[in-house]
PDB file of N, CA, C and O in Angstrom:
ATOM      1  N   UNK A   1      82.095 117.116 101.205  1.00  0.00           N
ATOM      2  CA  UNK A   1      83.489 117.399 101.473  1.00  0.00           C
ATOM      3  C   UNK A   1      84.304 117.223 100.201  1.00  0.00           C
ATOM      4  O   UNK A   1      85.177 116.366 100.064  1.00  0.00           O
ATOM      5  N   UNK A   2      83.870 118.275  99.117  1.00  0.00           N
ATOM      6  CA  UNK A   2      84.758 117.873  97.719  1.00  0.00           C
ATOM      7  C   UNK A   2      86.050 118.170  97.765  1.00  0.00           C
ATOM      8  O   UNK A   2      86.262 119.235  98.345  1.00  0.00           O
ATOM      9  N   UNK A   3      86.967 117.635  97.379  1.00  0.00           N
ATOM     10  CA  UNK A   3      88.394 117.971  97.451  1.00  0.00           C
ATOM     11  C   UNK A   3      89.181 117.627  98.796  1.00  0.00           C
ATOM     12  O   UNK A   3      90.322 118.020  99.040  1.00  0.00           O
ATOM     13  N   UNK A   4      88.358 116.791  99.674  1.00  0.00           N
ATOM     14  CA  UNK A   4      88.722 115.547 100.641  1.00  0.00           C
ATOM     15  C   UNK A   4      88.911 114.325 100.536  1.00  0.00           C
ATOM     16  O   UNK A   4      87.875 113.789 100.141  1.00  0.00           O
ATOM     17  N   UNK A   5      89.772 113.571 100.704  1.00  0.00           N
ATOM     18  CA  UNK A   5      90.035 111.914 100.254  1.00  0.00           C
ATOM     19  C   UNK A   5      90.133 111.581 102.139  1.00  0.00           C
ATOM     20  O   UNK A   5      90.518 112.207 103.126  1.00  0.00           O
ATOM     21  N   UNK A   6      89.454 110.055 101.816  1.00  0.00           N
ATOM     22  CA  UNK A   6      89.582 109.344 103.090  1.00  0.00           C
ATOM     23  C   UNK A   6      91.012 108.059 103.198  1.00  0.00           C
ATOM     24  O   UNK A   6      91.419 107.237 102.377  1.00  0.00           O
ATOM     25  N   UNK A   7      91.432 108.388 104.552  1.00  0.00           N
ATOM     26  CA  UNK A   7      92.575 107.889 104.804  1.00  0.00           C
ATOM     27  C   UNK A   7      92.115 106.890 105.950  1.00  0.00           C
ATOM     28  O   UNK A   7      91.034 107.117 106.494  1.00  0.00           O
ATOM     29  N   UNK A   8      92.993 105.625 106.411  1.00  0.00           N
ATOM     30  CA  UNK A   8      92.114 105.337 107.751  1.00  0.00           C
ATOM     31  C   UNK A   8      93.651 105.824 108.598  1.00  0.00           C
ATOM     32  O   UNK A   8      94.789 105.957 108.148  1.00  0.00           O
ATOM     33  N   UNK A   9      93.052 106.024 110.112  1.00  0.00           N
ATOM     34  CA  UNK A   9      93.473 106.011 111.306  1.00  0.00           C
ATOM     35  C   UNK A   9      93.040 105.180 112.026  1.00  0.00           C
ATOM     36  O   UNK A   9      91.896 104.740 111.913  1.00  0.00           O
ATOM     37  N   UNK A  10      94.155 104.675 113.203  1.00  0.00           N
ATOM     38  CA  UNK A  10      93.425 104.028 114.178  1.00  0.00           C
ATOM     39  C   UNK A  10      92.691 104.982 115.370  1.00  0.00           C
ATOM     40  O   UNK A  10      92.939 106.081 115.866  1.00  0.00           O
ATOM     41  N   UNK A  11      91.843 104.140 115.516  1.00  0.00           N
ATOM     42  CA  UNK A  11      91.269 104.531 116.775  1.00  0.00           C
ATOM     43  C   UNK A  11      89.944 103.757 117.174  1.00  0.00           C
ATOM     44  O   UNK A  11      89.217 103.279 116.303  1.00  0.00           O
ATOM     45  N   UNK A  12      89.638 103.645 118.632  1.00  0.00           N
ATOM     46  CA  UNK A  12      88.839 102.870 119.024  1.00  0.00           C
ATOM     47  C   UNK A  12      87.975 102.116 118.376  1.00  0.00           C
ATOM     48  O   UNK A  12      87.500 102.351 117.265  1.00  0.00           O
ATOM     49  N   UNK A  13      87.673 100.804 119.368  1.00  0.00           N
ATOM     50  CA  UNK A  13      86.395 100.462 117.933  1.00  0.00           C
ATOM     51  C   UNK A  13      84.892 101.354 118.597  1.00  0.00           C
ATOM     52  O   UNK A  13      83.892 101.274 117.885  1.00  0.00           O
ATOM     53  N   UNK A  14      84.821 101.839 119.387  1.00  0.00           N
ATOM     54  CA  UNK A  14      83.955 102.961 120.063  1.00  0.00           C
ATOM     55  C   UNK A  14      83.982 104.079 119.470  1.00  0.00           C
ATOM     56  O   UNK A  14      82.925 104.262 118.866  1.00  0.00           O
ATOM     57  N   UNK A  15      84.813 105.037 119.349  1.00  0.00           N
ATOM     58  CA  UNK A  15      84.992 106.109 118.425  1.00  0.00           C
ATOM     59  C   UNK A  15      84.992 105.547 117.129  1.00  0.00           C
ATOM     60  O   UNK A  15      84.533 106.404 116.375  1.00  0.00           O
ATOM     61  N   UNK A  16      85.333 104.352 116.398  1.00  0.00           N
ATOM     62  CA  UNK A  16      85.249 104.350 115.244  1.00  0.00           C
ATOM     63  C   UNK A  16      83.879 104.221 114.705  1.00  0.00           C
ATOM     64  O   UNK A  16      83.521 104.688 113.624  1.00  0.00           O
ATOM     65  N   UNK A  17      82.861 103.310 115.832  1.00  0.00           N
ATOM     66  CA  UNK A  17      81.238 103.231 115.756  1.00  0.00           C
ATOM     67  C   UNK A  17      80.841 104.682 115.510  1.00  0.00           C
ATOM     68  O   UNK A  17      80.269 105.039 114.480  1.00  0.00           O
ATOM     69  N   UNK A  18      81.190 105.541 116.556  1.00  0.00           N
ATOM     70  CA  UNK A  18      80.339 107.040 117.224  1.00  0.00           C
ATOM     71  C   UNK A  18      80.733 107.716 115.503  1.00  0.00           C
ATOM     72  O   UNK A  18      79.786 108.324 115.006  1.00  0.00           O
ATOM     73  N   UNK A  19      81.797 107.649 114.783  1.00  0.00           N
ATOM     74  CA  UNK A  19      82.180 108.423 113.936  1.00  0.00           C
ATOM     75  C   UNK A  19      81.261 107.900 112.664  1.00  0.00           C
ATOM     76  O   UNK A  19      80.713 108.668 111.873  1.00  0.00           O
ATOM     77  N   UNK A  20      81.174 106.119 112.593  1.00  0.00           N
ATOM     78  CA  UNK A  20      80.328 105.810 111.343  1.00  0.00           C
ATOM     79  C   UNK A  20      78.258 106.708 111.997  1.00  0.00           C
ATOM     80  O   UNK A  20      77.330 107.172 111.334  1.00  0.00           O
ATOM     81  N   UNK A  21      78.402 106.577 113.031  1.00  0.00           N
ATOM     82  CA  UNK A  21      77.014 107.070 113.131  1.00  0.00           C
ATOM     83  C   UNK A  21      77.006 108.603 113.367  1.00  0.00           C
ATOM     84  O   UNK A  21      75.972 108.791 114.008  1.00  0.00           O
ATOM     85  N   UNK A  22      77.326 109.221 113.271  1.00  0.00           N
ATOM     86  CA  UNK A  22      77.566 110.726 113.184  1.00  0.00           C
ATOM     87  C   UNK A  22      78.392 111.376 112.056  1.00  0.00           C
ATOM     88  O   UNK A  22      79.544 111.715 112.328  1.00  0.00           O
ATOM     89  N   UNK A  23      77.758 111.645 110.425  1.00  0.00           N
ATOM     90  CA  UNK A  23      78.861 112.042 109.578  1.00  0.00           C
ATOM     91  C   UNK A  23      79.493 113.025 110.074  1.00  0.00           C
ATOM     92  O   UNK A  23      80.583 112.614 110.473  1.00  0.00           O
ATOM     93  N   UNK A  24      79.361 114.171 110.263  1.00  0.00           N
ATOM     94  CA  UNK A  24      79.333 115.838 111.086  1.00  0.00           C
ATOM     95  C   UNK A  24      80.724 115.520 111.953  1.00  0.00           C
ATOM     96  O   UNK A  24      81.837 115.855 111.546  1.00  0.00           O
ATOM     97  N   UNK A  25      80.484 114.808 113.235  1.00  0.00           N
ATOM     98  CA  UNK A  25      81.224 114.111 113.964  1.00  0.00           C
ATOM     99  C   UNK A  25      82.409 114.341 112.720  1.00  0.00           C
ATOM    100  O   UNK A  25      83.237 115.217 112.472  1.00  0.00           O
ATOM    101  N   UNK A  26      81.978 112.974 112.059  1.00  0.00           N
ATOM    102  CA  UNK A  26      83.711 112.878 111.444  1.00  0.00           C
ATOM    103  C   UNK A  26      83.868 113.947 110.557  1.00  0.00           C
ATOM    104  O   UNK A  26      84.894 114.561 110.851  1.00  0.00           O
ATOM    105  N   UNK A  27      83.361 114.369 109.718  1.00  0.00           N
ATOM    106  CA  UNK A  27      84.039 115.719 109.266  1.00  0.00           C
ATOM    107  C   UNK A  27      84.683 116.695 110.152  1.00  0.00           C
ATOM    108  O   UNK A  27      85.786 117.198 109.933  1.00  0.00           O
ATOM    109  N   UNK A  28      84.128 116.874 110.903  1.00  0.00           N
ATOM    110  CA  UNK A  28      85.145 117.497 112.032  1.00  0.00           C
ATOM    111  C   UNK A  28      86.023 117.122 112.425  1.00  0.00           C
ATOM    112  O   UNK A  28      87.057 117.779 112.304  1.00  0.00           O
ATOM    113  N   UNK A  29      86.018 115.761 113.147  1.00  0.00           N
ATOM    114  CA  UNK A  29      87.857 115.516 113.210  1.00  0.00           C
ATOM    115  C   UNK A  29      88.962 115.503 112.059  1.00  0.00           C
ATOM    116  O   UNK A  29      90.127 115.894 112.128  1.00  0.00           O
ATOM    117  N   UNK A  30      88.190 114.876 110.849  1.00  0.00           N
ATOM    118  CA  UNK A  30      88.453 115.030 109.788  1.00  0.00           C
ATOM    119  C   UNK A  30      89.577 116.098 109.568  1.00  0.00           C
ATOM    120  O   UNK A  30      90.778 116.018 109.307  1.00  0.00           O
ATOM    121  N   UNK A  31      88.574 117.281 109.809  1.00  0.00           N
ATOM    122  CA  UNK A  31      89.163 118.876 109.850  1.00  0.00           C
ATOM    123  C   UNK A  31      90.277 119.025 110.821  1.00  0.00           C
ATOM    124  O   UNK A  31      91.421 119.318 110.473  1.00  0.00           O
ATOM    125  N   UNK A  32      89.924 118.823 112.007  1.00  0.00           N
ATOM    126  CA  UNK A  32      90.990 118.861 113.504  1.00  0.00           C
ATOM    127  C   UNK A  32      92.519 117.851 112.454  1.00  0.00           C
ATOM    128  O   UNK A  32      93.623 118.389 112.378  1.00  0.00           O
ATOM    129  N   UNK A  33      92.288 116.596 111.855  1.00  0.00           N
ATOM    130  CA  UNK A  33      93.711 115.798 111.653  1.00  0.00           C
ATOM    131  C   UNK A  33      94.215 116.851 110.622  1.00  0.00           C
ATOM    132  O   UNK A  33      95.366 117.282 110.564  1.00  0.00           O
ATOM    133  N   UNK A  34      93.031 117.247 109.708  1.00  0.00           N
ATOM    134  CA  UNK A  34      93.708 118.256 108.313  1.00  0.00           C
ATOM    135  C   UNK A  34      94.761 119.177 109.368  1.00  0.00           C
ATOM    136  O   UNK A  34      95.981 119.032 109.453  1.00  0.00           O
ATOM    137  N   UNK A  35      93.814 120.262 110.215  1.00  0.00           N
ATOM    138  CA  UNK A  35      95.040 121.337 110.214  1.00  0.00           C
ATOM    139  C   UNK A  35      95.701 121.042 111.341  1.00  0.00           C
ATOM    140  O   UNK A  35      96.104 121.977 112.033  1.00  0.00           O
ATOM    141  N   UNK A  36      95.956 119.585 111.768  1.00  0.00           N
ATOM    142  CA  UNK A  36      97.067 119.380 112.761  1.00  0.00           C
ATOM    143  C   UNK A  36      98.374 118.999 111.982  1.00  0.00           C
ATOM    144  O   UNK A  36      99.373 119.719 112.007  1.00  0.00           O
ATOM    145  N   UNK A  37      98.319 118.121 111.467  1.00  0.00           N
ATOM    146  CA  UNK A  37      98.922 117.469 110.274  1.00  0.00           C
ATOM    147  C   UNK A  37      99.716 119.041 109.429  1.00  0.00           C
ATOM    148  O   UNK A  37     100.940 119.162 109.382  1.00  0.00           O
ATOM    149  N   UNK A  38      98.915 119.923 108.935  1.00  0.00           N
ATOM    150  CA  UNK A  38      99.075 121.033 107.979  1.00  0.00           C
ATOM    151  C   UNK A  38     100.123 122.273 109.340  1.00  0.00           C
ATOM    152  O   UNK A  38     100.967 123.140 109.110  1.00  0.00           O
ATOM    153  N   UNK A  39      99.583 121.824 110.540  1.00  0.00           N
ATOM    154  CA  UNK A  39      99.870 123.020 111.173  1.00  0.00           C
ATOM    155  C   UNK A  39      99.206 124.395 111.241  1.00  0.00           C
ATOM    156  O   UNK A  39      99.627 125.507 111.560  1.00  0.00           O
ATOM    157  N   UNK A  40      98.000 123.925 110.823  1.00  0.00           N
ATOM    158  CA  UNK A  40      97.386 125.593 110.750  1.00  0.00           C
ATOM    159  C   UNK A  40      95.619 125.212 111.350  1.00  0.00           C
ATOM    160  O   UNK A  40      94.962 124.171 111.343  1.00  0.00           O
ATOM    161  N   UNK A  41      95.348 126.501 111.787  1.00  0.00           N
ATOM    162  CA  UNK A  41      93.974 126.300 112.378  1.00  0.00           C
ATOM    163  C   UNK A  41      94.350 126.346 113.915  1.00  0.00           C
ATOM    164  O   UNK A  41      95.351 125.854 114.435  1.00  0.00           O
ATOM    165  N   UNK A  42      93.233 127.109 114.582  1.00  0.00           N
ATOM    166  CA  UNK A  42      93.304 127.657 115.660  1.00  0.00           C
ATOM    167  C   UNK A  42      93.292 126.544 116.583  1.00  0.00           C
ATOM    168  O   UNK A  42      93.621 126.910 117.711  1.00  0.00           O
ATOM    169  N   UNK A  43      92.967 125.037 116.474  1.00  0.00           N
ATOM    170  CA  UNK A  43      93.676 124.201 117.765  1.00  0.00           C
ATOM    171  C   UNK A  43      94.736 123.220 117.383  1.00  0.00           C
ATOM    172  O   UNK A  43      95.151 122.314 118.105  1.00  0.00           O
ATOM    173  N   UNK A  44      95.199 123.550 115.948  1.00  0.00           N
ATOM    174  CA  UNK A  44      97.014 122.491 116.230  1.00  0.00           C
ATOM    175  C   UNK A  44      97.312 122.430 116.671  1.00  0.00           C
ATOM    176  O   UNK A  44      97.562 121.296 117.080  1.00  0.00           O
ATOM    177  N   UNK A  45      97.856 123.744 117.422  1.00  0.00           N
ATOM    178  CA  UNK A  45      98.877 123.486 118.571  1.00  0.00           C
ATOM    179  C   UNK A  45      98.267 122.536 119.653  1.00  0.00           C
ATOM    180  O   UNK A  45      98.869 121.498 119.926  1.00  0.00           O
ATOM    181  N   UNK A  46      97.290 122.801 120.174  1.00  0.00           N
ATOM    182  CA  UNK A  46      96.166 121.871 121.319  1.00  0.00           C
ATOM    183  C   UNK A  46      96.690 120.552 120.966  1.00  0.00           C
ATOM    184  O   UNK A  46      97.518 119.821 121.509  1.00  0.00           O
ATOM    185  N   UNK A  47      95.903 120.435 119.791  1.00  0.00           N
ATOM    186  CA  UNK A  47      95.978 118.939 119.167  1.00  0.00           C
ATOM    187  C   UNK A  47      97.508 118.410 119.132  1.00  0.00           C
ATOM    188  O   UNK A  47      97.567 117.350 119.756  1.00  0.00           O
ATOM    189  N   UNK A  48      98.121 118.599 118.876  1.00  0.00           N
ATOM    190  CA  UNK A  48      99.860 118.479 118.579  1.00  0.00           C
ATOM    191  C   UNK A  48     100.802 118.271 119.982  1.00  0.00           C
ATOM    192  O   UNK A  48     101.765 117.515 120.113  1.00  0.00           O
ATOM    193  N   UNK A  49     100.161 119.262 121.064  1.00  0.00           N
ATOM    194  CA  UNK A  49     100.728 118.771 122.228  1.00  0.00           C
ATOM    195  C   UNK A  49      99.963 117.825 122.583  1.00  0.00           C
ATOM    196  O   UNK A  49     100.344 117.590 123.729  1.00  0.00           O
ATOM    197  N   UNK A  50      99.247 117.225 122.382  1.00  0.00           N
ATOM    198  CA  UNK A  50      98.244 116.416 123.373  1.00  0.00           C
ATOM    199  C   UNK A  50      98.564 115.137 122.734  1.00  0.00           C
ATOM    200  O   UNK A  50      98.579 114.160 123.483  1.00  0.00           O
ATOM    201  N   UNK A  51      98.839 114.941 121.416  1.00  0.00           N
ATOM    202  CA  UNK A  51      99.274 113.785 120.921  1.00  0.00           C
ATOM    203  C   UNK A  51     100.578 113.776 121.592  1.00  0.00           C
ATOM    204  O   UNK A  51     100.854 112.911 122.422  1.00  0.00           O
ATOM    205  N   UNK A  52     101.365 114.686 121.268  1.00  0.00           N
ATOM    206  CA  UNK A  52     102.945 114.549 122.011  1.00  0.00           C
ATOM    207  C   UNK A  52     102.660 113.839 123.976  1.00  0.00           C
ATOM    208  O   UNK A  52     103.279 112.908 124.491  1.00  0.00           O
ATOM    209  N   UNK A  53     101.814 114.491 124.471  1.00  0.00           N
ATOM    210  CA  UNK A  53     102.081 113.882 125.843  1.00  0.00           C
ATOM    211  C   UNK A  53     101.110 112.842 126.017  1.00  0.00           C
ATOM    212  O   UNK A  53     100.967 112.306 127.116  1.00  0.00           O
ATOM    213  N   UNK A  54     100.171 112.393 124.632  1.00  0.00           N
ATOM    214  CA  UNK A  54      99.853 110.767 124.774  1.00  0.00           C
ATOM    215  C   UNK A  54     101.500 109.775 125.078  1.00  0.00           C
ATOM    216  O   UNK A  54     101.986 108.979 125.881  1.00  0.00           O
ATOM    217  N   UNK A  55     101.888 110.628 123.610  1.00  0.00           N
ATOM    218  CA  UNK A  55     103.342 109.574 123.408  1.00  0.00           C
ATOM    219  C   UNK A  55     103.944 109.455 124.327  1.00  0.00           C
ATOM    220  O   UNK A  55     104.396 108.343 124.598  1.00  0.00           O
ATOM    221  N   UNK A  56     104.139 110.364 125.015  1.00  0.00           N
ATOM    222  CA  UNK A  56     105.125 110.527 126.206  1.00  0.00           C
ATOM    223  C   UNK A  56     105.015 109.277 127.478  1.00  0.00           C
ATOM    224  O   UNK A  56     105.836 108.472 127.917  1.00  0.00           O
ATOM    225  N   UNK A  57     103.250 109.638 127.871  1.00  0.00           N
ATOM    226  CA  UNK A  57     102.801 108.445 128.557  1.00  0.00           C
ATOM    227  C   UNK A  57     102.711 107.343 128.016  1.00  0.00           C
ATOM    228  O   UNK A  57     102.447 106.457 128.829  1.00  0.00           O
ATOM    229  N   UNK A  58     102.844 106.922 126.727  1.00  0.00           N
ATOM    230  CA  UNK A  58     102.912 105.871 126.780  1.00  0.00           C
ATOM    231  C   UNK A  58     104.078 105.172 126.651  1.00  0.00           C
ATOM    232  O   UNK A  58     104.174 103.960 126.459  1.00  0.00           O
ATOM    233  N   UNK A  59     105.010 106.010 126.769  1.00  0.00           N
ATOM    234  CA  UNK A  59     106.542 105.163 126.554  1.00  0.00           C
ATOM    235  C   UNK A  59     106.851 105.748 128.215  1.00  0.00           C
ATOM    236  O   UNK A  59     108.076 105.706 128.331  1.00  0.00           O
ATOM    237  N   UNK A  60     106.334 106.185 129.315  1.00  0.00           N
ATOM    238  CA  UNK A  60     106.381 106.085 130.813  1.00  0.00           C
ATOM    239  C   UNK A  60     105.769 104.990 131.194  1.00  0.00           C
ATOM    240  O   UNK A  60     106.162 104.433 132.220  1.00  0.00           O
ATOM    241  N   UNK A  61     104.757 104.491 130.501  1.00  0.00           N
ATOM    242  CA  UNK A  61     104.363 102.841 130.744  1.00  0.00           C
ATOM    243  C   UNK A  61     104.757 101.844 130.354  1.00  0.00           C
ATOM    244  O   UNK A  61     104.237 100.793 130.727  1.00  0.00           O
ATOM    245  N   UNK A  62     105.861 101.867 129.431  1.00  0.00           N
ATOM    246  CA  UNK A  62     106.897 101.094 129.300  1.00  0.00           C
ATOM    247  C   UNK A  62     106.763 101.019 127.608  1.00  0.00           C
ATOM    248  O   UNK A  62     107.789 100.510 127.156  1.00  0.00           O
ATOM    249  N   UNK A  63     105.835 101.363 126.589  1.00  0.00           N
ATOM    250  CA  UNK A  63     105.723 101.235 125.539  1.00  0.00           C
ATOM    251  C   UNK A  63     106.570 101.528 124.675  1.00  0.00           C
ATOM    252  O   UNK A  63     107.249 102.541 124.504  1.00  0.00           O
ATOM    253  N   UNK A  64     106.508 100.780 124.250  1.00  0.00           N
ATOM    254  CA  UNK A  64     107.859 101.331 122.795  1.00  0.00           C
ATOM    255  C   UNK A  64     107.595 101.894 121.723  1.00  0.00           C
ATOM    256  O   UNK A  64     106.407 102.156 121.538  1.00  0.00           O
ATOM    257  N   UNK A  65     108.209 102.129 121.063  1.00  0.00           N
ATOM    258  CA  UNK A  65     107.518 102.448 119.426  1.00  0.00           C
ATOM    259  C   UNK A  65     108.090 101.587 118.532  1.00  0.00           C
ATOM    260  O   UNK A  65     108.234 101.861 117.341  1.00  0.00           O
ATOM    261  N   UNK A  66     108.461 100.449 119.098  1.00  0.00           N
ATOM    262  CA  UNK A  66     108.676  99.071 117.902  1.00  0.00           C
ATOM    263  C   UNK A  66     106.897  98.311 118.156  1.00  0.00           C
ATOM    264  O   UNK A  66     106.084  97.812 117.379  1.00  0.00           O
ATOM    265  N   UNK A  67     106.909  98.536 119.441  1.00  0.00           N
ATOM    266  CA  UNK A  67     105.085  97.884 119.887  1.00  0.00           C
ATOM    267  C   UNK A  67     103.957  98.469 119.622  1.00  0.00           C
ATOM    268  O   UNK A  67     102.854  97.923 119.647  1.00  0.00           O
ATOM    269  N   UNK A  68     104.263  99.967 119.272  1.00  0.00           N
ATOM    270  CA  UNK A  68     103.290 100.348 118.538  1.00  0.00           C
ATOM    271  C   UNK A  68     103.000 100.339 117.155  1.00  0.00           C
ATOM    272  O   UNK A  68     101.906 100.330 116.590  1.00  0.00           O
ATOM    273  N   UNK A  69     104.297 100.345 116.635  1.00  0.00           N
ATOM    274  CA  UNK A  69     104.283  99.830 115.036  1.00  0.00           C
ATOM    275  C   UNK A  69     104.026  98.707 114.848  1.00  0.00           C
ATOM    276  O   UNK A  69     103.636  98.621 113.683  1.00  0.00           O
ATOM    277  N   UNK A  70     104.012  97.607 115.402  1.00  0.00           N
ATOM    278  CA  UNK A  70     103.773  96.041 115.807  1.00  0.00           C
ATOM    279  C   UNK A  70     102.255  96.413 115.743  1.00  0.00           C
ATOM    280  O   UNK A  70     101.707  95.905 114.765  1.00  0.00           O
ATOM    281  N   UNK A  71     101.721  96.907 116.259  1.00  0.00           N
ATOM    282  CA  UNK A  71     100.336  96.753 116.648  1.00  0.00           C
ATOM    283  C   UNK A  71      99.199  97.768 115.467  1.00  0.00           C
ATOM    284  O   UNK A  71      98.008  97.664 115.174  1.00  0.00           O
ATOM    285  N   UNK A  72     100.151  98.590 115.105  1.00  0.00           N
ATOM    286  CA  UNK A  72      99.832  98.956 113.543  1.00  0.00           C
ATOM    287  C   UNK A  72      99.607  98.331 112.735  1.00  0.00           C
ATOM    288  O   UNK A  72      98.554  98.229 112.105  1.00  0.00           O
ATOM    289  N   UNK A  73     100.553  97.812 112.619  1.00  0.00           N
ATOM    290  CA  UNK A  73     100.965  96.698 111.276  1.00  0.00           C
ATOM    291  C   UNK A  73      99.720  95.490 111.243  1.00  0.00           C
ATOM    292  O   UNK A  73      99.141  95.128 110.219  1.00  0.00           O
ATOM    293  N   UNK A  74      99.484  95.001 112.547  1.00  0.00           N
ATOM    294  CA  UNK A  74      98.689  93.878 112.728  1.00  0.00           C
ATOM    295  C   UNK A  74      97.752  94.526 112.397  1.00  0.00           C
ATOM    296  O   UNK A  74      97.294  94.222 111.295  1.00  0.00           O
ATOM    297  N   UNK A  75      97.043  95.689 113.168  1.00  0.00           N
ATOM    298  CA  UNK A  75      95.576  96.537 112.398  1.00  0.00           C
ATOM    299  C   UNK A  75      95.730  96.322 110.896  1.00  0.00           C
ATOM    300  O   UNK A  75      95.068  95.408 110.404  1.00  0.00           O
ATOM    301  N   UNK A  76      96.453  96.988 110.173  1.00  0.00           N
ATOM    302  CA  UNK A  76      96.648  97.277 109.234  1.00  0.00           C
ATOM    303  C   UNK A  76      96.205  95.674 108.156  1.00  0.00           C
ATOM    304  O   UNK A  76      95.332  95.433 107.323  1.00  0.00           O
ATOM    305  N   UNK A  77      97.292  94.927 108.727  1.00  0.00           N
ATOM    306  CA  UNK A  77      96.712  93.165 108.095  1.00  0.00           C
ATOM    307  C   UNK A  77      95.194  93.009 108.358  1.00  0.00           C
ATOM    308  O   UNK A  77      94.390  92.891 107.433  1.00  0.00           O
ATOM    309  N   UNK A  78      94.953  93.012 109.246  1.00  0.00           N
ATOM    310  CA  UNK A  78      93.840  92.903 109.966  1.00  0.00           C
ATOM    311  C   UNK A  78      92.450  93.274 109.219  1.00  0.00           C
ATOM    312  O   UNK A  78      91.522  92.548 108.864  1.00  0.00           O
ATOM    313  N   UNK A  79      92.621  94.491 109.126  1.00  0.00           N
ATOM    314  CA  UNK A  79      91.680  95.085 107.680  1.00  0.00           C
ATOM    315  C   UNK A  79      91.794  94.913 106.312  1.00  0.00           C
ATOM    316  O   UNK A  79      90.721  95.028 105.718  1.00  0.00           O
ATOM    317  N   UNK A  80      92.839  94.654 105.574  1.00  0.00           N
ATOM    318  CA  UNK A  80      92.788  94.068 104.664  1.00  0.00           C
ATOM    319  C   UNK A  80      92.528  93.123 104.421  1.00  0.00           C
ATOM    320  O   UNK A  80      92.608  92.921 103.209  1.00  0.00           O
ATOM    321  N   UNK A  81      92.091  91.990 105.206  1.00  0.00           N
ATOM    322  CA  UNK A  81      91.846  90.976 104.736  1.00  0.00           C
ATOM    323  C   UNK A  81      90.191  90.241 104.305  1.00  0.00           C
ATOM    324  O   UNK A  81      90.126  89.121 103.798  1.00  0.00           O
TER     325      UNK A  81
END
């Protein structure tokens, strides 16, 4: 993947296992965040609403987005250390 740099995201520690044991796997989502992010590629849009009506449900379950940045942030410490 020349002319790819790795970024982290969160996500499961299940998907994050399935992704270290399957490179393929992650190059592909890889690809799916590139052209969601970019807007281009035949499932952004897919991808883009589906994150939008994660968000949605999760601020119908009462979530905030001060608690999700809270819970970022702690990942974020969390691994650096």
């Amino acid at each position: 993947m020349d002319g790819w740099v790795m970024v982290p995201i969160p996500v499961s520690p299940k998907a994050a296992e399935r992704l270290r044991r399957d490179p393929e796997r992650a190059a592909a989502v890889g690809r799916l965040v590139s052209d969601a992010v970019m807007g281009e590629g035949p499932y952004s849009e897919r991808l883009i609403a589906l994150m939008e009506q994660i968000g949605r449900e999760a601020q119908a379950s009462g979530l905030t987005e001060a608690e999700v940045d809270a819970e970022l942030a702690a990942w974020h410490a969390k691994r650096r250390r």
